[in-house]
VOGU-3710 file (C-alpha; in Angstrom, 3 decimals, decimal comma):
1> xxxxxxxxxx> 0,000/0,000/0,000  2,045/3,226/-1,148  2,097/6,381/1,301  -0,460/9,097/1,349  0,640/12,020/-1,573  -0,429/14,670/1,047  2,537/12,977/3,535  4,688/12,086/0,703  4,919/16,092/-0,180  5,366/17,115/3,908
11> xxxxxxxxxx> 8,035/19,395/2,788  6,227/21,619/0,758  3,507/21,543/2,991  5,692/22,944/6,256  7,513/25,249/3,871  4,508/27,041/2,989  2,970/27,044/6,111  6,066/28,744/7,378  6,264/31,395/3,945  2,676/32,272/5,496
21> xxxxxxxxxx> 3,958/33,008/8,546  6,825/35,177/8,045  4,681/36,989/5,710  1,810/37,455/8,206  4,398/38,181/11,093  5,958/41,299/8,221  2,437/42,169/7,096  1,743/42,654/11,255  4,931/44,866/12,125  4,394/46,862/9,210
31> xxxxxxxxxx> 0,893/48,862/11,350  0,714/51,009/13,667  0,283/49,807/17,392  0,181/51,434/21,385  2,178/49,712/23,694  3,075/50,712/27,207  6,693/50,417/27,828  9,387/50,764/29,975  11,929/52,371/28,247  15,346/52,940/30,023
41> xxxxxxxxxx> 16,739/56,635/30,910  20,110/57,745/31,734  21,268/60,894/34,257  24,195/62,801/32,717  26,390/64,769/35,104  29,914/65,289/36,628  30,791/62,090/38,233  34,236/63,952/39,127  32,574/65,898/41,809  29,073/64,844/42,555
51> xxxxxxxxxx> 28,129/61,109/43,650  24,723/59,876/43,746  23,587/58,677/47,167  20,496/56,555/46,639  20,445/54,249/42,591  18,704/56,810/40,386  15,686/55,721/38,342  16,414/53,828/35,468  13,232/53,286/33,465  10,593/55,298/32,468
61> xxxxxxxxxx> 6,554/54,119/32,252  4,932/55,056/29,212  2,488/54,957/26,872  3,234/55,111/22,990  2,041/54,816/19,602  4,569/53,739/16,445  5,233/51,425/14,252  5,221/47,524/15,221  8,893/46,992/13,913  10,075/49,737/16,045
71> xxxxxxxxxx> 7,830/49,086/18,872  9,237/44,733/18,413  12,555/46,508/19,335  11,693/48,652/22,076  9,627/45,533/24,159  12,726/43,269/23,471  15,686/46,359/24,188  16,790/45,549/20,899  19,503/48,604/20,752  17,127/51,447/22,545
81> xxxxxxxxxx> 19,754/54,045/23,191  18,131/55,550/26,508  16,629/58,468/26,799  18,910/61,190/28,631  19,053/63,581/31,257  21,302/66,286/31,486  21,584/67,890/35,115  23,495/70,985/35,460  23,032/71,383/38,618  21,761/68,375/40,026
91> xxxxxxxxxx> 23,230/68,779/43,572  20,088/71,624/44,056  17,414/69,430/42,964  15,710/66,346/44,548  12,782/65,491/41,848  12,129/65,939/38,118  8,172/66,142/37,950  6,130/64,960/34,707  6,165/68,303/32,867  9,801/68,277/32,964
101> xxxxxxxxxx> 10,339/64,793/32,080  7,751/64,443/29,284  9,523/67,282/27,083  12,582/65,610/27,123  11,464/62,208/26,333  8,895/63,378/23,511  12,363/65,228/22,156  14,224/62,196/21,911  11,923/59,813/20,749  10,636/61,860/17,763
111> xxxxxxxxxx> 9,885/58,578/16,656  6,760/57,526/18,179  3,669/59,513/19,776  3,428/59,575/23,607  0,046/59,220/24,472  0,562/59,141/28,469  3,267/59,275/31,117  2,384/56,881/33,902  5,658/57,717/36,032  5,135/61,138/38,003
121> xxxxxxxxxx> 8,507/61,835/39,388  11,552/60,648/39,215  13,419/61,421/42,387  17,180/62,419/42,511  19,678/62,460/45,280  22,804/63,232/44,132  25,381/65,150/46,286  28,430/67,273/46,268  31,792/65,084/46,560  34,226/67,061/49,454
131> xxxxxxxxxx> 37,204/65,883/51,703  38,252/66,378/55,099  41,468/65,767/56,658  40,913/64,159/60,456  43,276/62,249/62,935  42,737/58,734/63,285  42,508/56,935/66,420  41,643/53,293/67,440  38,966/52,194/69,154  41,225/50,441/71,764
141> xxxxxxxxxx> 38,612/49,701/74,848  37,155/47,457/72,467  40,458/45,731/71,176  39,393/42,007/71,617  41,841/39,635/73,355  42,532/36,312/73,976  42,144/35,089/78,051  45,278/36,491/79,567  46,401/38,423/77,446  46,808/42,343/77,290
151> xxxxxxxxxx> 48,291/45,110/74,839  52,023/46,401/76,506  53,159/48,791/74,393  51,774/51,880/73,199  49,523/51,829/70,000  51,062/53,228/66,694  49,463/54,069/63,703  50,967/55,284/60,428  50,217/57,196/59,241  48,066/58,874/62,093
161> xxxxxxxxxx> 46,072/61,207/59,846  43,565/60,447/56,851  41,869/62,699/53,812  38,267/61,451/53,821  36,465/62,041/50,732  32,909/61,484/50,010  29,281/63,385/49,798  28,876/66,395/51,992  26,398/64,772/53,956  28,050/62,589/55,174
171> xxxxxxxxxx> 31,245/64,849/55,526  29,294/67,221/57,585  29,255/64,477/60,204  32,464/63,750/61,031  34,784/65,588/63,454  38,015/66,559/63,734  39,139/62,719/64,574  38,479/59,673/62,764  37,833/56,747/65,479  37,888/52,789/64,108
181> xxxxxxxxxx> 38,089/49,297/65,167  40,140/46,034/64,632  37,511/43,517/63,254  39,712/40,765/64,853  39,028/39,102/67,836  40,933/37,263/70,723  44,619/38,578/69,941  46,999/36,529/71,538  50,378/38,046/70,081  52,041/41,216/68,683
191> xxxxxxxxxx> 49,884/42,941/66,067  51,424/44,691/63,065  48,793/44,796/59,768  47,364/47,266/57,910  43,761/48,148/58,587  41,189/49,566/56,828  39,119/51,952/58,128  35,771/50,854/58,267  34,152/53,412/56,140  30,731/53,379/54,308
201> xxxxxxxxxx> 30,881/50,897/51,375  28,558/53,472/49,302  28,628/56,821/47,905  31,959/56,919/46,727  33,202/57,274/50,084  36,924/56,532/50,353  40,158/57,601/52,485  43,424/58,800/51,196  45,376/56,041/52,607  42,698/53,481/52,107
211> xxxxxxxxxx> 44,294/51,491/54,871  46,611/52,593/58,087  49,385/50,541/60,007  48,976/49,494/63,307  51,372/47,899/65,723  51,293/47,052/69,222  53,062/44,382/71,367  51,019/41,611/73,455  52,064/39,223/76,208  50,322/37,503/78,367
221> xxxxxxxxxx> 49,919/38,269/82,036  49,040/35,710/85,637  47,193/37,089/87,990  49,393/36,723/91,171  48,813/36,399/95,030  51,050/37,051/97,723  50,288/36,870/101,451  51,550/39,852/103,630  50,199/41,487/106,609  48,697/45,002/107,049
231> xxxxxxxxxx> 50,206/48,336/108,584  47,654/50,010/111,260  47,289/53,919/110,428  45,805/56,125/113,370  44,820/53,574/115,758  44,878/54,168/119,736  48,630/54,421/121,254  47,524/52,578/124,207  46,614/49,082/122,052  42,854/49,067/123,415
241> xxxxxxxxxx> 42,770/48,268/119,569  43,175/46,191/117,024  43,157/43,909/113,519  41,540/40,932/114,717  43,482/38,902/111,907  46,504/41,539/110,314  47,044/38,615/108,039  45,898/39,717/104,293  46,545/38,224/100,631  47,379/40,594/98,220
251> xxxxxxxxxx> 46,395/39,510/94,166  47,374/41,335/91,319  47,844/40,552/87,587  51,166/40,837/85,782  53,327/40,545/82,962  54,313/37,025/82,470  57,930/37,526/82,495  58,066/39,868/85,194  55,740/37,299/87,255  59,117/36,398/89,874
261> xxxxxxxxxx> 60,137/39,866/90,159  57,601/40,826/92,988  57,355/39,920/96,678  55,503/40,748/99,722  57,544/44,049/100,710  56,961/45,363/97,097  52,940/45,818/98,434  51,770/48,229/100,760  48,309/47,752/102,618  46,676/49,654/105,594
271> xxxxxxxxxx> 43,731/49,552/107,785  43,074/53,389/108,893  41,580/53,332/112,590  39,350/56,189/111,157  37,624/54,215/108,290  35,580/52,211/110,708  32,617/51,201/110,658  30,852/51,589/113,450  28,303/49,242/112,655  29,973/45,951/112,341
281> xxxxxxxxxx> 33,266/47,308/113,733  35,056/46,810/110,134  37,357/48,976/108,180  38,646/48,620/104,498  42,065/47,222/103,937  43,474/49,674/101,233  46,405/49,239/99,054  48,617/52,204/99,071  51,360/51,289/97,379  52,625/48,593/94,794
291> xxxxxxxxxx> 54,726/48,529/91,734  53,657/50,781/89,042  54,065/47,345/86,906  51,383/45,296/88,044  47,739/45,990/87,427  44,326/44,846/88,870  45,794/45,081/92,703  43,053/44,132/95,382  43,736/43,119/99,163  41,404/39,810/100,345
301> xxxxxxxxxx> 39,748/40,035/102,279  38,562/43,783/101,892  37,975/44,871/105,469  39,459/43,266/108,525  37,550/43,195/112,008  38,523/45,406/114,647  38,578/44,291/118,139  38,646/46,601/120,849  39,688/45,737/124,675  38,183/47,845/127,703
//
């Protein structure tokens, strides 16, 4: 049984199906049409000196009439050269309303009719770029550290002065110094590294150097206790007083190297007569004096009874 003609002749068949096609899909783009669009826009100004602080708009909503093969292009962005908006001044404005904007796009697309506008405003925020020099300065209470550990050396920074540039708004904020932070946390030896300094990522905002050198030296430190007994300021001549217990521990934190350098008689503690209190019959034990090395010095127990005999 031989094949159908109609299959036999497939080709011709899909070949003019398509020839009807193409010439319907021509025949089509050839008329007039409206389409709403968004058609892409473009602000023209001095990037040298003025930054934008928010994105600017970057489409337009409207409502044309044109021909469908120019109107194909447009819906698809098939090389739309966007429409543009020269600002001369843009740092004094904050909005371009629809009788500006609808001038400037019916200029530059000469090509088709605008029958509406559907965007109202297109809002601008663009700024003027200035720099100020400040001194820079670490935010070292807030230097994190490993257990133990502590900074012993002062804190350099080179260079110790900056040229911040960026929008005067945000210029206008910032004082004579410059104050950042180390983003690193439990330090356990010396630090030397170049730091950034934690400036907005936006604007344009930038510092002439971008980063600074800091150095400081770490070591770790024990904390320390030593027992010693207390010296009795202003108490009666006639012993009808006294330090129940004059026996006191003194605990301090220091240096790890320096931690057999120290011993009782380095450490001065006192119980003034005339710092009691009456009501329990207690008065502080104070340290007075101890090296200038060693931080974090307390005396325990922090009072000592006082016993009086009649």
């Amino acid at each position: 049984m031989g094949v159908p003609k109609i299959f036999g002749n497939w080709k011709v068949v899909l070949l003019s199906f398509l020839g009807a096609t193409i010439f319907w899909f021509f025949s089509a783009l050839g008329k007039d049409y409206n389409s709403r669009i968004n058609y892409p826009i473009e602000f023209v100004y001095n990037k040298d000196s003025l930054v934008a602080i928010t994105p600017l708009p970057e489409y337009v909503d409207i409502d044309v009439s044109g021909g469908g093969w120019d109107l194909f292009r447009e819906s698809f962005w098939f090389g739309s050269d966007p429409i543009v908006f020269e600002l001369d001044n843009p740092a004094a404005i904050r909005y371009l309303t629809r009788p500006t904007i609808l001038p400037i796009i019916s200029d530059q697309l000469d090509e088709y009719r605008i029958n509406f506008l559907f965007t109202d405003t297109l809002f601008i925020d663009i700024d003027r770029k200035v720099s100020k020099k400040v001194t820079l300065k670490i935010d070292s209470v807030n230097i994190s550290m490993d257990d133990d550990y502590r900074i012993i050396s002062p804190i350099r920074l080179i260079p110790d002065t900056a040229v911040i540039q960026g929008p005067t708004s945000f210029i206008d904020t910032l004082e004579s110094s410059y104050t950042f932070k180390l983003e690193e946390e439990s330090l356990d030896k010396t630090y030397d590294r170049f730091v950034k300094l934690g400036l907005p990522e936006s604007y344009g905002i930038h510092s002439d150097p971008p980063t600074v050198h800091v150095q400081f030296e770490v070591d770790r430190f024990d904390r320390l206790e030593l027992n010693t007994t207390v010296e009795l300021q202003n108490f009666p001549s006639d012993s009808s007083a006294f330090v129940t217990d004059p026996n006191i521990v003194v605990q301090f934190v220091v240096q790890q190297e320096l931690r057999e350098d120290y011993f009782a008689d380095d450490f001065k503690v006192v119980v003034d007569y005339n710092l009691i209190n009456p009501t329990d019959s207690t008065a502080p034990a104070i340290v007075v004096f101890h090296p200038e090395n060693v931080i974090e010095v307390e005396a325990i127990p922090d009072s000592l009874a006082i016993t009086y005999v009649k």
